[in-house]
C-alpha positions as CSV (number, residue, x, y, z in Angstrom):
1,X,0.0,0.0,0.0
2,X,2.8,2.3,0.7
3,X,3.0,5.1,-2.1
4,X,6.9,5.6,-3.4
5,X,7.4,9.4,-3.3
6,X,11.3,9.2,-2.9
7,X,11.5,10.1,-6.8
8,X,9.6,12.9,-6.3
9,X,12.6,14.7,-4.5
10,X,14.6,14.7,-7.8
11,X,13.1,17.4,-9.5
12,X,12.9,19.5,-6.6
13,X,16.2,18.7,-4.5
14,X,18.4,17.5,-7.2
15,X,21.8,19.1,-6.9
16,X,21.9,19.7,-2.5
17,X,21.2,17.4,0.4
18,X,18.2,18.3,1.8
19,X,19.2,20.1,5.1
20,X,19.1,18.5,8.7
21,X,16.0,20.0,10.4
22,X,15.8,20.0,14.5
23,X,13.8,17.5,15.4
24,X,13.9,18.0,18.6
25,X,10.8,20.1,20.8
26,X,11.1,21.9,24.3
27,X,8.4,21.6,26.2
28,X,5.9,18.5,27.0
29,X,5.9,15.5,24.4
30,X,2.0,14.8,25.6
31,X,-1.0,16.6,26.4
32,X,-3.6,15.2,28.1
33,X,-8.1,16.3,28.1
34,X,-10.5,16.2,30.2
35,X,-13.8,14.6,28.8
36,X,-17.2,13.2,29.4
37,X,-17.7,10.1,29.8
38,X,-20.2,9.6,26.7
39,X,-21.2,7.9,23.8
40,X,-18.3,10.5,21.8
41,X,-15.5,9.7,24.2
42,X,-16.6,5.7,23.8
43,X,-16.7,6.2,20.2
44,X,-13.1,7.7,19.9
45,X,-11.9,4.9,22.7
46,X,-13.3,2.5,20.5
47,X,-11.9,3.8,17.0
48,X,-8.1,4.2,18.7
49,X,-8.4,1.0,19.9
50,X,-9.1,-0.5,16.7
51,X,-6.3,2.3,15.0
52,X,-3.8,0.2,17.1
53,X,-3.7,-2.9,15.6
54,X,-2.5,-1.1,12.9
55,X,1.3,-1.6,11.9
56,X,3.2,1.4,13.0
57,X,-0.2,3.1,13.7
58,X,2.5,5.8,15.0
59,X,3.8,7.3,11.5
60,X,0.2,7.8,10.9
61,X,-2.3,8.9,13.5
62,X,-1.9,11.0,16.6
63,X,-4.9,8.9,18.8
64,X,-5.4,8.8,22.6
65,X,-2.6,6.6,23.9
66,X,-3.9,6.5,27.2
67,X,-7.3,6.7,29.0
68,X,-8.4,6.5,32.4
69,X,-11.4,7.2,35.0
70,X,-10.8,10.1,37.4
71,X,-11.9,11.4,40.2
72,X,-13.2,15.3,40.4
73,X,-10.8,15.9,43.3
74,X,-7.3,15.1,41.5
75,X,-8.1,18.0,39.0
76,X,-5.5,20.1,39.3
77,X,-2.7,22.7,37.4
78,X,-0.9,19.9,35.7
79,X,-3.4,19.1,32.7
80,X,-3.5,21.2,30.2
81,X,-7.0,21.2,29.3
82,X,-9.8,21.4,31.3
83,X,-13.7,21.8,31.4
84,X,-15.1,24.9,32.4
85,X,-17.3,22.7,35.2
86,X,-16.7,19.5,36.8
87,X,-19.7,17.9,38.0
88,X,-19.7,15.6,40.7
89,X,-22.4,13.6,39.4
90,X,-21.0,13.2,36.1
91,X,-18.3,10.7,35.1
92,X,-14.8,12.0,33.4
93,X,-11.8,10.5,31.4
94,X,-8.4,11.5,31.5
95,X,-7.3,11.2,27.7
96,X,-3.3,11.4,26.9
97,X,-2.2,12.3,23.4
98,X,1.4,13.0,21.8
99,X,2.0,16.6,21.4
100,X,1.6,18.4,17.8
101,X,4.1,20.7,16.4
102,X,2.1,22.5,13.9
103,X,-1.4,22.7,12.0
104,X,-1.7,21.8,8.1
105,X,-2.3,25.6,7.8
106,X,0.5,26.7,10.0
107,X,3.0,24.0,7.6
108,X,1.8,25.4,4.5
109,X,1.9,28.7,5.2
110,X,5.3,28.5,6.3
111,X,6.9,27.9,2.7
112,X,8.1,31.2,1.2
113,X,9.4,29.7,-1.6
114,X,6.4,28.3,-4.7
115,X,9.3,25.5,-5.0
116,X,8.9,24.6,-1.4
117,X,5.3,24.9,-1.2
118,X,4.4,22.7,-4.5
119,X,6.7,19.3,-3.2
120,X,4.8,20.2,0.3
121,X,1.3,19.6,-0.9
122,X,2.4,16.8,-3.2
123,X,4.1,14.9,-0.7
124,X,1.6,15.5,2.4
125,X,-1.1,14.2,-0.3
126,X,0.9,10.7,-0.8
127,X,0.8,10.0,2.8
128,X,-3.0,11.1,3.8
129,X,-4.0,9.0,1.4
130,X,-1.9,6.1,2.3
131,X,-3.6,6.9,5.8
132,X,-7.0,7.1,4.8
133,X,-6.2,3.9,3.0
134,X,-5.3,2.1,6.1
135,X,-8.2,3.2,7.7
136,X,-10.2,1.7,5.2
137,X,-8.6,-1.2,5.5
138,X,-9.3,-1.1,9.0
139,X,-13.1,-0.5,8.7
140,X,-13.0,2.8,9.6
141,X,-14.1,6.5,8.0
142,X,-12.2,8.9,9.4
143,X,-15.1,11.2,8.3
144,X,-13.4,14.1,9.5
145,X,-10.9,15.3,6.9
146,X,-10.2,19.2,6.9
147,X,-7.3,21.3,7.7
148,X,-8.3,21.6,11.6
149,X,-7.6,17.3,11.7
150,X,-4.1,17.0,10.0
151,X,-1.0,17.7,12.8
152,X,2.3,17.5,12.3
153,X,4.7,16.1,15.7
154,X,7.6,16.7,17.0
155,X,9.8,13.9,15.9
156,X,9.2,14.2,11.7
157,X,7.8,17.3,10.8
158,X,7.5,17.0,7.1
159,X,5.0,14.2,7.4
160,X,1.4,15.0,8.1
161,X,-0.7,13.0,10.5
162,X,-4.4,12.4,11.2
163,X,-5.8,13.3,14.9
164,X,-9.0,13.7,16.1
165,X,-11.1,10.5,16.1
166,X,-14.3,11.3,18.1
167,X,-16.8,11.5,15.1
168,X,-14.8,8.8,12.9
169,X,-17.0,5.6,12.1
170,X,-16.7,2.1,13.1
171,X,-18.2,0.1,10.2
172,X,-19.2,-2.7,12.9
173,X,-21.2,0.2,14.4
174,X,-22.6,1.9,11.4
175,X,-26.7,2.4,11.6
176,X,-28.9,5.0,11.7
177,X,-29.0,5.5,15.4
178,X,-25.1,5.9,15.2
179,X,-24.5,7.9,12.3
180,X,-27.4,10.2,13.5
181,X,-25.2,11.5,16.6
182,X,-22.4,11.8,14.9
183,X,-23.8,14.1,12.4
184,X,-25.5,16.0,15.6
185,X,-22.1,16.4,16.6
186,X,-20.9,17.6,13.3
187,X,-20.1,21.5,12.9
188,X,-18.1,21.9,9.9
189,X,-19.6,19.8,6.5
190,X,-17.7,22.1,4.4
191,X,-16.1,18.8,2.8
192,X,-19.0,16.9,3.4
193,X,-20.5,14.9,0.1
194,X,-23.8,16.0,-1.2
195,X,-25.7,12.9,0.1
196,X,-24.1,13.3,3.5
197,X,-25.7,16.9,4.0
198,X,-29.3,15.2,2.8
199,X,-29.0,12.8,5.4
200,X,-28.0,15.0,7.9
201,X,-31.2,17.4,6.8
202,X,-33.6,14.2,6.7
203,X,-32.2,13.2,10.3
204,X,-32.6,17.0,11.9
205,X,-35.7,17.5,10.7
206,X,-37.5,13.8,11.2
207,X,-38.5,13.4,7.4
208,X,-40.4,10.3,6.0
209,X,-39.6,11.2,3.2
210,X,-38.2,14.2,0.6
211,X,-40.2,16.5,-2.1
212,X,-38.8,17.9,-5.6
213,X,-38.8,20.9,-3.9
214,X,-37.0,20.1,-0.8
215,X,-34.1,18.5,-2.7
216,X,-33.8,21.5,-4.9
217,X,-33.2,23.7,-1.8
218,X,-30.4,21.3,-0.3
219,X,-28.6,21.7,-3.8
220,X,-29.3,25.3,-4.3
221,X,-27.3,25.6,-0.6
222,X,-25.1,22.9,-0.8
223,X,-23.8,24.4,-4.4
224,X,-23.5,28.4,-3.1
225,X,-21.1,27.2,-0.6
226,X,-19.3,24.9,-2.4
227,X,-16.0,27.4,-2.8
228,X,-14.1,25.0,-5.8
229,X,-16.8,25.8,-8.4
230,X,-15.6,29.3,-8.6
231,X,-12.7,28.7,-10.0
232,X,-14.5,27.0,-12.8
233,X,-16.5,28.9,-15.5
234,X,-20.6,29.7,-15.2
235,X,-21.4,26.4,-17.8
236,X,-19.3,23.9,-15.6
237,X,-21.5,25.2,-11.9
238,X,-24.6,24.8,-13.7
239,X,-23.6,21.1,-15.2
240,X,-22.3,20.4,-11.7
241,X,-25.6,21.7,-10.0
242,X,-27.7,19.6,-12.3
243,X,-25.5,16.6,-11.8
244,X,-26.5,17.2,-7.8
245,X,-30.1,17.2,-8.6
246,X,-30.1,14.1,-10.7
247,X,-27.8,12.3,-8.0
248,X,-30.7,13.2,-5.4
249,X,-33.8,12.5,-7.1
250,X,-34.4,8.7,-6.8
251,X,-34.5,9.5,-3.3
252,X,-38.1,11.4,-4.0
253,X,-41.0,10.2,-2.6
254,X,-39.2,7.0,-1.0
255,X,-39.3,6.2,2.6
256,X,-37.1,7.2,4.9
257,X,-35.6,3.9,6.1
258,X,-34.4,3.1,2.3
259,X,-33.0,6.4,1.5
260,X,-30.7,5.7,4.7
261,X,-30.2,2.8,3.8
262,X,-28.7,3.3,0.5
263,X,-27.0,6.7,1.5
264,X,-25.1,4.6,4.0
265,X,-23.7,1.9,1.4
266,X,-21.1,5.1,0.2
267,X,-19.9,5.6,3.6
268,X,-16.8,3.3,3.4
269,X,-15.8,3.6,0.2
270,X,-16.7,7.7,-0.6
271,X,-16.9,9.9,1.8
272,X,-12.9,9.8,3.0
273,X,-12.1,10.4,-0.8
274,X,-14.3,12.9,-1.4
275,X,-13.1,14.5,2.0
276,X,-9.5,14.6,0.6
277,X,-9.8,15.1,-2.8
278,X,-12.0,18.6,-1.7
279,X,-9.5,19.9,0.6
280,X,-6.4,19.2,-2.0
281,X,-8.5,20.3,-5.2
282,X,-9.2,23.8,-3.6
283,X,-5.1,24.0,-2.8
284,X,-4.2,23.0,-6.8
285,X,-6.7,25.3,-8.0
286,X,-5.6,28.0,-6.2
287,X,-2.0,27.4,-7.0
288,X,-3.0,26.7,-10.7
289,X,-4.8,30.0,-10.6
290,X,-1.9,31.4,-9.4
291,X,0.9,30.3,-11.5
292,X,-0.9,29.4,-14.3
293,X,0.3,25.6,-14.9
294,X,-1.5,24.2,-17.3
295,X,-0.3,20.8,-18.4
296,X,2.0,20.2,-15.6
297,X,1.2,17.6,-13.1
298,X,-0.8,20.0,-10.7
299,X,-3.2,20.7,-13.4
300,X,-3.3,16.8,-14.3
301,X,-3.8,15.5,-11.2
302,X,-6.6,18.3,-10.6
303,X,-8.5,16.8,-12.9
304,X,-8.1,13.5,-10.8
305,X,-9.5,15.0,-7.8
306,X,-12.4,16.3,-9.5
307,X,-13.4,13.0,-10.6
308,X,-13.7,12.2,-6.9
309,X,-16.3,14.6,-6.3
310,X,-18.6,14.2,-8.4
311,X,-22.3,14.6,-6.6
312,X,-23.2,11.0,-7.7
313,X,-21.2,8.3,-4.9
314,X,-21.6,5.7,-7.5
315,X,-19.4,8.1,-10.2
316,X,-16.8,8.8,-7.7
317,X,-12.8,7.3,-7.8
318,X,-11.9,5.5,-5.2
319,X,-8.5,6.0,-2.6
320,X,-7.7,2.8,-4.5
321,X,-8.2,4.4,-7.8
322,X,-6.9,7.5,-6.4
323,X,-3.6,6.4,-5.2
324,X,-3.5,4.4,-9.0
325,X,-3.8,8.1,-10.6
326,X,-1.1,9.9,-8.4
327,X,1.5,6.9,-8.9
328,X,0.5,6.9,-12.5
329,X,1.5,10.7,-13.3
330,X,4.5,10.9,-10.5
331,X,6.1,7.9,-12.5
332,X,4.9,9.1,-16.1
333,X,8.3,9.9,-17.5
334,X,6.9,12.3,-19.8
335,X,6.0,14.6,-17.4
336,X,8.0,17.4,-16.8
337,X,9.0,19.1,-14.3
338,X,11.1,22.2,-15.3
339,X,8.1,24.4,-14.6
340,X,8.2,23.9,-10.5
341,X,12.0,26.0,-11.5
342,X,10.3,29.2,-13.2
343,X,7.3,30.2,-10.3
344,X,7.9,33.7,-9.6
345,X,8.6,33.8,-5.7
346,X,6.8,37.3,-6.1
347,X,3.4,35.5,-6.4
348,X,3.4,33.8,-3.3
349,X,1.6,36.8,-2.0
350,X,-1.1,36.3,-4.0
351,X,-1.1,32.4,-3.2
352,X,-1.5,33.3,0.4
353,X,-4.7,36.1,-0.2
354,X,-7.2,33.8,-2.5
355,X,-6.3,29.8,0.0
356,X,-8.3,29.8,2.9
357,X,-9.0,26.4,3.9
């Protein structure tokens, strides 16, 4: 499964050593949270438990390494997160994780160099998916892909890892009970697929069933704030917004125990890829837009991503499909490369005003 990026190097690196970094961090190598003991804090028990029987889980995930019970009075100034109000009659777990170094933001914002800041995003791509990957392969859905859930540690801080497991799900658990508090839980569906925001409309609002109308108003939204179709002209957002219609509408009219039904089939297989392949195909556009690189392998492999979210789950890539793609152009020795020499450093600027993820 492991995706070969050490070629990659070459046509950024390929006349210097890459440079010892200091791997080394003052300060605590864990923190440690305070939280309820609920159905979220089981949940993310249960999903690190299951990460662990991963091989070198480690190079991956950042997940609680430690839990225990406590007691309200051994609160005190040595954790470093607390809950506003203990309550004696409620039950608390002591969670231990290892300590980050920096955000996905904070590591791509710290390249000054386009150079730098292209073999970044290509690289951090090759091993989130690889992670993702094992997580499938683990029968989980991380669920939770975005900016805020990608750390980097201490100990290798060019490689990206996942953290943040409450809301993941465990297939062995997946119902509509299940999935309907973790969706409760949910705050940000900014890279959540089409059919996951209908479900979580149908759940929030106890529906039997959907109308014309009713889907037409989750697309109208769902498409406004979908930030990627600006990038593309007026004729592409309208084919995409009918695509979203037509991928809702043999829902209409059915009952509400087979439209969850079949919404939850694409859990395992879609939602992680479309998770990823948002995030990264808003940071190509951008740097596309930017630098204008048509015909290099950012452009390419943006075309990739867009394949993988498509409104329809059955028309979607897979991370299987995915990783297939990315190992397919990296090692295409046509492509080339020159252009990542010629970006004007002056345009980083610019990068940095139009990506907000």
């Amino acid at each position: 499964m492991n995706i070969e990026i050490s070629g990659l190097k070459k046509h950024f690196f390929p006349k210097t050593k890459r440079e010892n970094r200091e791997n080394g961090q003052k300060g605590k190598k864990t923190r440690t949270k305070i939280i309820n003991y609920c159905f979220y804090s089981i949940n993310e028990m249960d999903v690190c438990n299951a990460i662990k029987r991963v091989p070198y889980y480690s190079n991956c995930f950042s997940i609680v390494e430690k839990h225990d019970f406590i007691k309200i009075s051994t609160v005190n100034d040595h954790f470093s997160e607390k809950v506003e109000l203990l309550d004696e009659n409620t039950r608390y777990m002591l969670f231990s994780y290892r300590s980050h170094y920096c955000t996905f933001n904070d590591y791509l914002f710290q390249f000054k160099d386009p150079k730098r800041f292209i073999y970044g995003i290509v690289s951090t791509f090759s091993y989130l998916l690889q992670s993702l990957r094992q997580l499938q392969d683990t029968n989980i859905c991380f669920f939770q892909f975005g900016p805020e859930n990608i750390v980097f540690l201490p100990e290798c801080r060019e490689k990206p890892v996942l953290c943040h497991f409450q809301l993941s799900l465990l297939l062995s658990n997946v119902n509509e009970e299940y999935v309907s508090k973790i969706l409760k839980k949910t705050t940000n569906y900014t890279v959540k697929p089409l059919e996951v925001h209908l479900l979580f409309y149908l759940m929030e609002n106890d529906l039997k069933t959907v109308s014309y109308s009713f889907i037409e108003e989750i697309v109208e939204v769902f498409v406004k704030n979908l930030g990627i179709l600006t990038f593309f002209p007026e004729t592409y957002r309208e084919t995409y917004r009918t695509e979203c219609i037509l991928s809702l509408k043999k829902y209409i009219n059915q009952p509400r125990n087979a439209i969850v039904s079949h919404i939850l089939t694409h859990y395992k297989t879609c939602w992680d890829v479309y998770g990823i392949s948002m995030v990264y195909l808003h940071v190509f556009m951008c740097v596309s837009k930017v630098f204008s690189l048509s015909h290099t392998f950012i452009d390419q492999f943006a075309m990739e991503l867009l394949k993988c979210v498509h409104p329809d789950p059955s028309k979607r890539g897979t991370l299987c499909s995915l990783q297939e793609a990315y190992d397919g152009l990296l090692k295409d020795e046509k492509s080339d490369w020159t252009f990542v020499n010629t970006l004007d450093i002056s345009k980083m600027q610019e990068l940095w005003d139009i990506l907000h993820i």
